[in-house]
C-alpha positions as CSV (number, residue, x, y, z in Angstrom):
1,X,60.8,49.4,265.3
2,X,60.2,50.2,268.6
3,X,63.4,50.1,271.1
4,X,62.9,48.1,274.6
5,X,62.7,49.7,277.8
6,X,66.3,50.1,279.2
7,X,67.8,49.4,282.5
8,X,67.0,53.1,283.9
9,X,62.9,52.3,283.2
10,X,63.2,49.3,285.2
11,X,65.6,50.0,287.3
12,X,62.8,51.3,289.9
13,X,60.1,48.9,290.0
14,X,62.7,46.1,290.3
15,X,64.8,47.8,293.2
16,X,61.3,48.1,294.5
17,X,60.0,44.6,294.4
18,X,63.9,43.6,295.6
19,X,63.2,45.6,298.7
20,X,59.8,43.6,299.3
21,X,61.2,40.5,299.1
22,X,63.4,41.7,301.4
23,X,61.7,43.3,304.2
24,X,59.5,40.4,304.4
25,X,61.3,37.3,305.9
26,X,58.7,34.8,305.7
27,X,55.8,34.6,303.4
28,X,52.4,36.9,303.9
29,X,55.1,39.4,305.5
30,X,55.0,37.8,308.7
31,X,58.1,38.3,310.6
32,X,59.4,36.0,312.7
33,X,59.6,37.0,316.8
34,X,62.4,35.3,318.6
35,X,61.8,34.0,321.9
36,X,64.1,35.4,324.7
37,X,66.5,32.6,325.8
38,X,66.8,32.2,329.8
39,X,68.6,29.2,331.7
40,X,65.7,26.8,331.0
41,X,65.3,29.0,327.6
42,X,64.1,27.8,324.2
43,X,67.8,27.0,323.4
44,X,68.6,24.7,326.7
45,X,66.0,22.5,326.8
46,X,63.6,20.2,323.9
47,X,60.5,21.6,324.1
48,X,57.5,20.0,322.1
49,X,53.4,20.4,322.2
50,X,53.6,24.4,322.2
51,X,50.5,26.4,323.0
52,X,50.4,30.0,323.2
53,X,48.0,32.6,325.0
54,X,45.6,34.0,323.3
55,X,47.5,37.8,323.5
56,X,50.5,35.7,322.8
57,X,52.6,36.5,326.0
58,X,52.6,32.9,327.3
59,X,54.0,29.9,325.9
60,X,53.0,26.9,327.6
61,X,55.4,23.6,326.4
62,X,56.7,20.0,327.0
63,X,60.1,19.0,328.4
64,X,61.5,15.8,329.4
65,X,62.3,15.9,333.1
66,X,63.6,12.7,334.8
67,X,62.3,11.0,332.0
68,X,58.8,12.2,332.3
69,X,57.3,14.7,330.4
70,X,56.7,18.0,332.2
71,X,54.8,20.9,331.4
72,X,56.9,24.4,331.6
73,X,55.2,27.9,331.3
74,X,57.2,31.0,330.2
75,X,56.3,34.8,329.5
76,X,57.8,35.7,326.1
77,X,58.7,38.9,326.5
78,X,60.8,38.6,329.9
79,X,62.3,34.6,329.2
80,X,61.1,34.4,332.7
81,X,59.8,30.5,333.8
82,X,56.4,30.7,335.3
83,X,55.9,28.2,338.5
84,X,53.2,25.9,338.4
85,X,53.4,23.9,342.3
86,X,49.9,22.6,341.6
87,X,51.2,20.3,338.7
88,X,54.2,18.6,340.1
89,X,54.3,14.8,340.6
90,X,51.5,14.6,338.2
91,X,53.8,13.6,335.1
92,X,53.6,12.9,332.7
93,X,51.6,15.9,331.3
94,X,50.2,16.5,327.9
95,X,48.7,18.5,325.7
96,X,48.4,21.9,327.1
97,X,46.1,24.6,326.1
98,X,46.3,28.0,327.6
99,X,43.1,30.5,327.8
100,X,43.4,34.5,326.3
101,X,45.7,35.7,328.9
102,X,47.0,32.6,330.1
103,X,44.9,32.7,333.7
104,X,43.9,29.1,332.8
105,X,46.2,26.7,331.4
106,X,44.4,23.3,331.0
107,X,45.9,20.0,330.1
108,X,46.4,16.5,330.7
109,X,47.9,14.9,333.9
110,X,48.9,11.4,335.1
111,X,47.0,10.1,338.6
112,X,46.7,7.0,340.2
113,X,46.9,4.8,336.8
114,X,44.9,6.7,334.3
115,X,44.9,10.3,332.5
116,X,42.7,12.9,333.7
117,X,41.7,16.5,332.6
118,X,42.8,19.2,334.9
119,X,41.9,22.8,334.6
120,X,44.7,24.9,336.6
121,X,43.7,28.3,337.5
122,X,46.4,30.1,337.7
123,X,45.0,33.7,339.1
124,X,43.4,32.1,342.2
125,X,45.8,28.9,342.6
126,X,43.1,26.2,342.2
127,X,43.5,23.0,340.4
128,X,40.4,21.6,338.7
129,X,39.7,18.0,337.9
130,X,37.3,17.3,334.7
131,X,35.6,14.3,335.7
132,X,34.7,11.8,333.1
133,X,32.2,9.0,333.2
134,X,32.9,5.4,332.0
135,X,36.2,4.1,330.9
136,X,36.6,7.1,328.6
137,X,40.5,8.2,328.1
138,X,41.6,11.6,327.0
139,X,43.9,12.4,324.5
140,X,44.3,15.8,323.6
141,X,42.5,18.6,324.7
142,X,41.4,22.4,323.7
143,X,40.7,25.1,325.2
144,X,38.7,28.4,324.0
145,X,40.8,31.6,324.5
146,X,37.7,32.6,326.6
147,X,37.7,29.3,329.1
148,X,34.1,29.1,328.3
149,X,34.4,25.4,326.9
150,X,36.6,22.7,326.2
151,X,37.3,20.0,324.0
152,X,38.5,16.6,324.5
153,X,39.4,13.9,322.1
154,X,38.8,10.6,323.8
155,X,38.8,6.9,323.5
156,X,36.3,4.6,324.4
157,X,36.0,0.9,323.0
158,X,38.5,1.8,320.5
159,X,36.4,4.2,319.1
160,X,37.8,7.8,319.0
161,X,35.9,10.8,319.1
162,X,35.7,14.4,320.6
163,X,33.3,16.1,323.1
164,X,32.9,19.7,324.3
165,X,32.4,20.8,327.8
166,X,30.7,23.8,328.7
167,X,32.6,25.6,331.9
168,X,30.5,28.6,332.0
169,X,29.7,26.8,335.5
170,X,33.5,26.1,336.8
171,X,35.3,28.8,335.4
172,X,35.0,32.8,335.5
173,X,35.9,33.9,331.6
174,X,38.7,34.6,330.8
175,X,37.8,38.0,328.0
176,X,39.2,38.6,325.1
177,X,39.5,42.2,324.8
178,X,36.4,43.6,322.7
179,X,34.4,40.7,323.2
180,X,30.9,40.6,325.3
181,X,30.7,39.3,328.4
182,X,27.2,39.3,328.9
183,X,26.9,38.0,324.9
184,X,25.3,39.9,322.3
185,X,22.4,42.5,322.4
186,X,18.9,41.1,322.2
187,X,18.1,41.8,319.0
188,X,21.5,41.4,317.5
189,X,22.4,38.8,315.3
190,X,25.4,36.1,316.2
């Protein structure tokens, strides 16, 4: 009759797989990364509708200020509150999208009585309206990491639905690193 393994056989591959489970806090081993807490820190304030950066430096977010809701940037790594001049008394804001680095952050403001896109370039300090024909009314917006397009969910007769911009024209691109700026080679294949 054969004798089962004892405790010293697995002993090793269970103190092993312990110290697995361990070292990985969340599932997939991702870790979770704290966010630096400042005076208008993570901690202080409700924040809601996060976007990050594409590099993930920036975190763009919602909080309620005098009773309207304001969009706040803030670099990660140093807590430190990002000013954004161009955007005040244009609450309430909504759904904010940042670009790779965060040079563009693009997002949804209040003026006169309707919503409108707004691109704001943050590198040379230029606010861009997105204007939109007809009695169409954003909703939520996207932005890709290299500025290149956007896309808007938006309402029209009831009906919802989503269109893409391009902004090659408006916008320099934002590049992700390793990424062509010029697109691929002719003769390359997508």
């Amino acid at each position: 009759m054969r004798s089962s393994p004892g405790p010293s056989l697995l002993a090793p591959p269970l103190l092993s797989l312990l110290l697995l489970v361990q070292a990985c806090s969340l599932p997939w081993g991702i870790r979770r990364q704290p966010s630096p807490r400042s005076a208008l820190g993570l901690g202080a304030e409700s924040r809601q509708d996060p976007a990050l950066s594409g590099d993930g430096r920036l975190l763009a977010s919602l909080v309620l200020r005098s009773g309207r809701s304001t969009v706040v940037l803030q670099d990660r790594r140093s807590g430190q509150m990002m000013p954004l001049p161009l955007l005040r008394g244009q609450q309430p804001h909504s759904s904010p999208s940042l670009s790779w680095n965060g040079r563009y952050l693009a997002l949804l403001v209040w003026r006169g009585s309707r919503r409108q896109v707004v691109v704001n370039d943050r590198a040379t300090n230029r606010l861009l309206p997105m204007p939109l024909r007809g009695d169409r009314d954003p909703q939520r917006l996207s932005l890709a990491p290299d500025a290149r397009h956007l896309a808007v969910e938006l309402v029209e007769g009831g009906q919802s639905r989503v269109e893409v911009f391009a902004l090659n024209e408006l916008l320099e691109p934002d590049p992700i690193p390793g990424q062509w700026l010029q697109g691929p080679r002719s003769g390359s294949r997508p």
